[in-house]
C-alpha positions as CSV (number, residue, x, y, z in Angstrom):
1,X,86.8,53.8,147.6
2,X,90.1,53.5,145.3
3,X,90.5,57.1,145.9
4,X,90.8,56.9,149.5
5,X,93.4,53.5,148.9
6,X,95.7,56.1,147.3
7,X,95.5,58.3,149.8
8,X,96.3,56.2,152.4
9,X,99.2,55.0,150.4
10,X,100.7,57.8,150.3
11,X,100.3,59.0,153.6
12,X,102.0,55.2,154.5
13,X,104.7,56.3,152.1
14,X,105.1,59.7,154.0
15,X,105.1,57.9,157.4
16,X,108.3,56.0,156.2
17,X,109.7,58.3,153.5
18,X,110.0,61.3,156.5
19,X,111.9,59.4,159.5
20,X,114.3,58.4,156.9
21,X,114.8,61.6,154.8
22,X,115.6,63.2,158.0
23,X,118.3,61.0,159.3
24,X,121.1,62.6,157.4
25,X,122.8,66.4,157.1
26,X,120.4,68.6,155.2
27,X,120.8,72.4,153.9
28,X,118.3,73.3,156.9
29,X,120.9,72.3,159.7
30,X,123.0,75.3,158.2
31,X,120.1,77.1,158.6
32,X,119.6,76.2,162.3
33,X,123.0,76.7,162.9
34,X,122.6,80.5,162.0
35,X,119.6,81.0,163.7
36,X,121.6,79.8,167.1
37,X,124.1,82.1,166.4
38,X,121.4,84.8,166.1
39,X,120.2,83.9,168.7
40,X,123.5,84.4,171.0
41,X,124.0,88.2,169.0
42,X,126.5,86.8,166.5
43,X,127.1,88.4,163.1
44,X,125.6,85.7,160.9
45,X,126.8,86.7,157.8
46,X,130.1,86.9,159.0
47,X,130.7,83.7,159.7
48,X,130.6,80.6,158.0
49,X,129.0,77.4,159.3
50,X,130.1,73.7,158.5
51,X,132.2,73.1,155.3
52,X,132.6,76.6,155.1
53,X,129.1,77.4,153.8
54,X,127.3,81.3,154.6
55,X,123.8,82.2,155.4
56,X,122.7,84.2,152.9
57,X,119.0,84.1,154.3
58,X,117.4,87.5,156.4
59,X,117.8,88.5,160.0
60,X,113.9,88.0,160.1
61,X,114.3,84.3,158.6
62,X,117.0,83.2,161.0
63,X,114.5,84.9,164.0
64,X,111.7,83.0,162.9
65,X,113.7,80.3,163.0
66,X,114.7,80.1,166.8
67,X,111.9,78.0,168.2
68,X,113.1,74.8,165.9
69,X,116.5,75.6,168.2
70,X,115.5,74.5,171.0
71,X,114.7,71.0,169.6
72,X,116.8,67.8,168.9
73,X,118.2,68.9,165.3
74,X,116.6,65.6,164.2
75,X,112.6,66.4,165.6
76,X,113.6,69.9,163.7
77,X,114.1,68.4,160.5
78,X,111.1,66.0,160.5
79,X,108.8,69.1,161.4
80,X,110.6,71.5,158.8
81,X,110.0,68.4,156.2
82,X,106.7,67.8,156.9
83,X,105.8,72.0,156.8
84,X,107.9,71.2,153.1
85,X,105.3,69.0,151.9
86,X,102.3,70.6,153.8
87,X,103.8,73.5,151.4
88,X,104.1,71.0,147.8
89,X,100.3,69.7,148.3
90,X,98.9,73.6,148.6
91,X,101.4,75.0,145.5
92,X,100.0,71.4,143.8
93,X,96.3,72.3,144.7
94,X,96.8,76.0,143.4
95,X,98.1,75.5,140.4
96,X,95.7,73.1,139.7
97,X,93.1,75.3,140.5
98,X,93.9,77.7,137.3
99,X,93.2,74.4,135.0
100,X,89.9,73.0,134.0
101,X,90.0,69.4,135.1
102,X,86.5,69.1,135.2
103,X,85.8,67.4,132.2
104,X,88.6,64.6,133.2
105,X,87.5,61.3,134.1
106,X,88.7,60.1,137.4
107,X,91.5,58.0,135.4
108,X,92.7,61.2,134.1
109,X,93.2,63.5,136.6
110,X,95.2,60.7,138.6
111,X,97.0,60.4,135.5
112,X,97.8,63.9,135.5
113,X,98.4,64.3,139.0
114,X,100.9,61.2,138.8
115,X,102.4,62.7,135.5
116,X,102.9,66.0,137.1
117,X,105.0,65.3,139.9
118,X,107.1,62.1,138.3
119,X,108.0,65.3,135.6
120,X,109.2,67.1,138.3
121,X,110.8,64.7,140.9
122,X,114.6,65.4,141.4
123,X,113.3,68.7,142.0
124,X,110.6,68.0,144.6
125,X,113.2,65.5,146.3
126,X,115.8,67.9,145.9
127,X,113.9,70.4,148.1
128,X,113.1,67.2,150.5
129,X,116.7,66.3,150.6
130,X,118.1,69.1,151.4
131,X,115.4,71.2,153.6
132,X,115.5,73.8,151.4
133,X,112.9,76.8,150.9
134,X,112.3,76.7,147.4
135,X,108.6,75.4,148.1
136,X,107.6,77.9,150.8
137,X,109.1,80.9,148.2
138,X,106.0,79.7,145.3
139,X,103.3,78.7,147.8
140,X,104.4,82.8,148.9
141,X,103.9,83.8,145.9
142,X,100.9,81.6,144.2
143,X,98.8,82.3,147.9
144,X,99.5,86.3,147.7
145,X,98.5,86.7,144.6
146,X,95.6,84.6,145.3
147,X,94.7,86.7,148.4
148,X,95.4,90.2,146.2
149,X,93.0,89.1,143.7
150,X,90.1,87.9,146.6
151,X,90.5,91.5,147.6
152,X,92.9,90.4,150.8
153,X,95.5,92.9,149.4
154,X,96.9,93.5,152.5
155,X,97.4,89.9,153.4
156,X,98.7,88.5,150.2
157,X,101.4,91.7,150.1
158,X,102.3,90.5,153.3
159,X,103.3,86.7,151.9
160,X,104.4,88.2,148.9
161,X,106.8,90.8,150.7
162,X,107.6,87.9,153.8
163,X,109.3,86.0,150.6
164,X,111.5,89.1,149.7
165,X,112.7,89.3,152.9
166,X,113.8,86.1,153.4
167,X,115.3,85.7,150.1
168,X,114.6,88.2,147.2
169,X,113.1,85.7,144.8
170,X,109.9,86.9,144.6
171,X,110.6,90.9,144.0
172,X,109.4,89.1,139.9
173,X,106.0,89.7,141.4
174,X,106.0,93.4,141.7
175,X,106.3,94.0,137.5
176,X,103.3,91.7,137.4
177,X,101.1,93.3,140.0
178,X,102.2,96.8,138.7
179,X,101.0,95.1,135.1
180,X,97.4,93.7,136.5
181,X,96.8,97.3,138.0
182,X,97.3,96.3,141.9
183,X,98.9,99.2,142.2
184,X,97.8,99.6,146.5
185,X,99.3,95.8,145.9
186,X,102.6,96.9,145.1
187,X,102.6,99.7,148.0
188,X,101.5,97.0,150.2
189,X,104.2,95.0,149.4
190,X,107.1,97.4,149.7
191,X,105.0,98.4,153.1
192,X,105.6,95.3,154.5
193,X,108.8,95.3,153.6
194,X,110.1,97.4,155.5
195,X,108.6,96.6,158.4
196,X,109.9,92.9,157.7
197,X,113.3,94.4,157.3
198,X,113.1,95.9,161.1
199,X,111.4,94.1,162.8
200,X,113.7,92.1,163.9
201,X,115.2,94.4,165.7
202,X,112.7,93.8,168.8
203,X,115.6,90.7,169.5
204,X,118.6,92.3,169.4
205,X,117.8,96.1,169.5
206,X,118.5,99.0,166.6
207,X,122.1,98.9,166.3
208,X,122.8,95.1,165.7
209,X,120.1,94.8,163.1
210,X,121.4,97.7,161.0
211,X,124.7,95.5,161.4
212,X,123.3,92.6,160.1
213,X,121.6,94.3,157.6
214,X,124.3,96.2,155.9
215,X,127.0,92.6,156.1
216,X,123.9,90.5,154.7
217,X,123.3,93.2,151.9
218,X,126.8,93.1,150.9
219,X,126.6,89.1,150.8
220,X,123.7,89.0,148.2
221,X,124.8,91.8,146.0
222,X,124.2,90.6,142.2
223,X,127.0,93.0,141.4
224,X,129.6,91.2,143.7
225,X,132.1,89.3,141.5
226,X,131.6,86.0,142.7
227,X,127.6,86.7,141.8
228,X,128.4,87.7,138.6
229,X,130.6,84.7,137.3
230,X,128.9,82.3,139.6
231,X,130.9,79.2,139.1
232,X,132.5,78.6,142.2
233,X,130.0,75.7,143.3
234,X,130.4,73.1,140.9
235,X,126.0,72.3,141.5
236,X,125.1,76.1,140.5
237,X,123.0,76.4,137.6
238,X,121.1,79.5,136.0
239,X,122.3,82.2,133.5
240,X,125.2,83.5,135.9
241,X,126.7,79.9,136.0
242,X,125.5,78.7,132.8
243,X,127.1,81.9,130.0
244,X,130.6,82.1,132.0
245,X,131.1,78.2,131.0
246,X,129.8,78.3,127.6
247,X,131.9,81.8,127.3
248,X,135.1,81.3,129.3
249,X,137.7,79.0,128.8
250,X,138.7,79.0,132.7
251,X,136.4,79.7,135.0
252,X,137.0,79.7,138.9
253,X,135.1,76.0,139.5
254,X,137.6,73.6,141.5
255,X,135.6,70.5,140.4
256,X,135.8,71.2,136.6
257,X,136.2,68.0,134.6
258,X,139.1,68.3,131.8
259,X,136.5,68.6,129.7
260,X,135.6,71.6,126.9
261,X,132.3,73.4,127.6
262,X,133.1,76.7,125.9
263,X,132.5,77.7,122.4
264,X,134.1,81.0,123.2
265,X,137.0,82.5,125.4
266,X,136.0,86.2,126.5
267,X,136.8,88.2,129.3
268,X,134.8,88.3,132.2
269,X,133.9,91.9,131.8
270,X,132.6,91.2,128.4
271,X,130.6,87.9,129.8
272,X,129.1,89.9,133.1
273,X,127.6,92.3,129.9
274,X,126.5,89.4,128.1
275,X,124.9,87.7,131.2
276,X,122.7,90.9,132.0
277,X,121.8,91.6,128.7
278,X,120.5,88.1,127.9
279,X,118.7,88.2,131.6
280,X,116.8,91.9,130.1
281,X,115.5,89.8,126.9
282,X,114.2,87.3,128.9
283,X,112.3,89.8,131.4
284,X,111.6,92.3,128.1
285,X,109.6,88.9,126.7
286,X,107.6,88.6,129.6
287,X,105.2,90.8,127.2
288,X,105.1,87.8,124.6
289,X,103.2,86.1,127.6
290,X,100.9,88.7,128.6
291,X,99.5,89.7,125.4
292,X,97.6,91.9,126.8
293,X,97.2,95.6,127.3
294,X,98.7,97.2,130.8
295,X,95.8,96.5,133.5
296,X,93.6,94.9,131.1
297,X,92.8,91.6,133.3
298,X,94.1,87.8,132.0
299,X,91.4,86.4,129.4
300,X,90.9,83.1,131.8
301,X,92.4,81.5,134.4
302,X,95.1,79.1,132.1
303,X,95.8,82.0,130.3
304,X,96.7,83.5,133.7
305,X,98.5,80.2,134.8
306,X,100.6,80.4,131.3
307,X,102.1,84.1,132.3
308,X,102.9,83.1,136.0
309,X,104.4,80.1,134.8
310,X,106.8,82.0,132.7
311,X,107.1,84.6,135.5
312,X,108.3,81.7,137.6
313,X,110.6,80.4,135.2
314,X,112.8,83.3,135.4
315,X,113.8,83.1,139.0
316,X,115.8,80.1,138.6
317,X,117.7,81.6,135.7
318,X,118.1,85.3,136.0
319,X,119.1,85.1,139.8
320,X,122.8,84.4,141.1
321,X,123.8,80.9,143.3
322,X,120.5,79.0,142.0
323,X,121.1,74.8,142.8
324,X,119.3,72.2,141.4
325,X,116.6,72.9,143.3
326,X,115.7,76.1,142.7
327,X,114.5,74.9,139.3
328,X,111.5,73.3,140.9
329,X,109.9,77.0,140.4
330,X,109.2,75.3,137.0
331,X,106.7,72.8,138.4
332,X,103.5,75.0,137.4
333,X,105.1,75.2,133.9
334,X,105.3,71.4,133.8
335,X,101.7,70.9,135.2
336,X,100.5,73.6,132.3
337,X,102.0,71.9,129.9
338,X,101.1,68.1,130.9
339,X,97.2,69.5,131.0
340,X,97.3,71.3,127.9
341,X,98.6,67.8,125.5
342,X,95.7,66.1,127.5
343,X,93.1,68.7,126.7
344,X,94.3,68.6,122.9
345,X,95.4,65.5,122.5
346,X,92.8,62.1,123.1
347,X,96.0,59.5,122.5
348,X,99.3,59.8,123.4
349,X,100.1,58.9,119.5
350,X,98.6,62.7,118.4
351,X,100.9,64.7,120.4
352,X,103.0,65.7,117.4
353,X,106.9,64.7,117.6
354,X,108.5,67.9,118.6
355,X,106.3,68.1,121.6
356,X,107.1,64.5,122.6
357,X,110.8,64.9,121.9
358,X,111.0,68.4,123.7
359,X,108.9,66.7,126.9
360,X,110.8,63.7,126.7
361,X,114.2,66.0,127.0
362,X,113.0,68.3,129.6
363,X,112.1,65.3,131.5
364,X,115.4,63.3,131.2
365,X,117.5,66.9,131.7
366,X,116.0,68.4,135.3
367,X,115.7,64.2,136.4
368,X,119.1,62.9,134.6
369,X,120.5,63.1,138.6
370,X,117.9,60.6,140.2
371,X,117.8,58.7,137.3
372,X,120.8,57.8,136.2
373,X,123.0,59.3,139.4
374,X,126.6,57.8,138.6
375,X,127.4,60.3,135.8
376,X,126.1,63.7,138.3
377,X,129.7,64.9,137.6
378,X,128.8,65.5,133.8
379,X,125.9,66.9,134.1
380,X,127.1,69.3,137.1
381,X,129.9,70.2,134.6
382,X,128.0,70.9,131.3
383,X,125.0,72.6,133.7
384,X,122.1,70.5,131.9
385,X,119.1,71.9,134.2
386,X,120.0,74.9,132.9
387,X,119.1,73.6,129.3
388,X,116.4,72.1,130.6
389,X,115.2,75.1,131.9
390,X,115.7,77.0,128.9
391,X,114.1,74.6,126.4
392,X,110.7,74.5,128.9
393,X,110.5,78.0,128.5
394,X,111.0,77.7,124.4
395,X,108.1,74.8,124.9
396,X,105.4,77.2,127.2
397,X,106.0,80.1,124.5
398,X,104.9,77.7,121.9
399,X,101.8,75.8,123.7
400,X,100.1,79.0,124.3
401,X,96.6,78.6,125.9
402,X,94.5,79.7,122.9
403,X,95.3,76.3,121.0
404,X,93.5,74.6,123.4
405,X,90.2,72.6,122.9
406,X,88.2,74.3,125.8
407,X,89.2,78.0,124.7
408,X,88.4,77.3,121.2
């Protein structure tokens, strides 16, 4: 009975929390605007919408976007919200689904669940605020590989590849199905691809997508020198914003406080190097997470969680233009590591210091925004997700699944 209380709470909360989200300028009206230009045969990636912002989205993601047009931009954004946290409950319930929460009592798995998405807040009403896609880019990638693995190889490809297309994120899943021998997985995925990539073309005709394709490839190209020091956006976080202000002493950010951030003032030839380098070592010790040999199937299923958790990780780091919440690809991370102090720790005073102080500082630097939101201009400036995204992947490589109590 006190079960169904909290659900009915929440689904109250919902019912208020949704109308009111919605009533202000999100990231998805950008979106809409696009898909209206689209729509009329405008070259979306040559124009700017707004405050000057682009579309760096697909031609297929600004197609499948044209029925939302035709609403009141308000009804759009309450149904694009709603599909947002449709999307958070599934990527809650299948992450969940790699951890052993059987032997919980009911007062601890709705201690874990409330634990796991207070850890992760800003960045769940980050994605809320802004209408963003983040959410619908891990529920691609956590449902493929779920479908792969339930021998639906075609199907989950077809998510996996659908989140290429629409925004390149997910192309970390093709080491790791090469890696788990899904080798038709990986054809299937490039398959779908390229039909995703021309299809399309059924709106317009031939000529205008290769148009769109060729101006929206030259937008998102890593090598393009705005992607390589990314620091034009003072909210831009990840290894491309990140290095340039710890390396450079002037970077091109127009909302830089007078403030030093450097411990270094090298050229930006030297920094681009550095940048890709350091993003190789992080992919290269993807194989400190598998521990495993190629096609040799994960142990277990938190074994399993623990690699794609890392694999996730990296997208927020190694890719160019990543906001604040693009970080919320660390949520299964958070909900591995939440589960594994519970499974090895009966009191909160046996979780050993370090882990405490590392939680506790994960916690305060990816929610330091909602929290305490009257200093956002210092943390934008010294890029403190980024830390925090670093020091949760320095906190997963230690907690490895084998300490736990139920793989003992």
């Amino acid at each position: 009975m006190k079960r169904q209380y909290i659900k009915y709470l929440i689904l109250a909360a919902l019912a208020i929390y949704i109308p009111l989200e919605t009533l202000q300028h999100q990231d998805f009206d950008i979106f809409l605007l696009a898909s209206k230009d689209y729509l009329q045969g405008g070259n979306i990636f040559a124009h700017s919408y707004e405050d000057g912002f682009h579309f760096f989205y697909s031609p297929l993601f600004a197609a499948v976007l044209i029925p939302f047009t035709y609403l009141p931009v308000y009804v759009s954004r309450i149904l694009w919200l709603i599909l947002n946290v449709c999307a958070f409950l599934r990527v809650f319930s299948l992450v969940k689904s790699y951890l052993d929460l059987d032997s919980f009592t009911q007062k601890q798995k709705n201690l874990f669940n409330f634990l796991g998405v207070l850890f992760s807040a800003k960045l769940i009403l980050d994605n809320f605020h802004n209408g963003q896609m983040t959410i619908f880019m891990l529920l691609f990638m956590l449902e493929g590989w779920r479908l792969i693995k339930s021998g639906k190889g075609i199907w989950g490809a077809a998510l996996i590849a659908l989140g290429i297309n629409f925004k390149f994120l997910p192309l970390v899943m093709l080491p790791y199905l090469f890696y788990n021998k899904q080798i038709k997985a990986c054809f299937y995925v490039l398959g779908w691809y390229v039909i995703f990539l021309f299809l399309p073309a059924i709106v317009h005709g031939w000529e205008h997508n290769q148009t769109l394709i060729r101006s929206w490839l030259g937008e998102v190209n890593p090598s393009n020198a705005r992607h390589v020091i990314d620091t034009d956006e003072t909210t831009l976080n990840g290894l491309s914003t990140y290095l340039p202000t710890l390396l450079m002493e002037k970077v091109p950010d127009p909302h830089a406080l007078e403030l030093k951030r450097n411990i270094a003032n090298l050229d930006a030839k030297t920094v681009g190097m550095i940048i890709n380098v350091v993003r190789l070592v992080l992919v290269a010790f993807m194989l400190y997470f598998l521990r495993r040999r190629i096609f040799a199937p994960p142990p277990n299923k938190t074994h399993e969680l623990w690699e794609l958790s890392y694999v996730f990780c990296l997208i927020p780091l190694i890719f160019p233009h990543q906001q604040h919440y693009a970080f919320f690809m660390m949520f299964p991370a958070s909900l591995y590591l939440i589960c594994h102090c519970f499974k090895n720790y009966r009191r909160p005073k046996q979780v050993p210091t370090g882990i405490w102080v590392c939680l506790a500082l994960i916690f305060l630097l990816t929610n330091a925004h909602l929290l305490l939101g009257e200093f956002n201009k210092y943390y934008d400036h010294y890029k403190i997700i980024t830390y925090g995204g670093l020091l949760l992947l320095g906190l997963l490589a230690v907690l490895k699944p084998a300490g736990e109590i139920s793989e003992k």
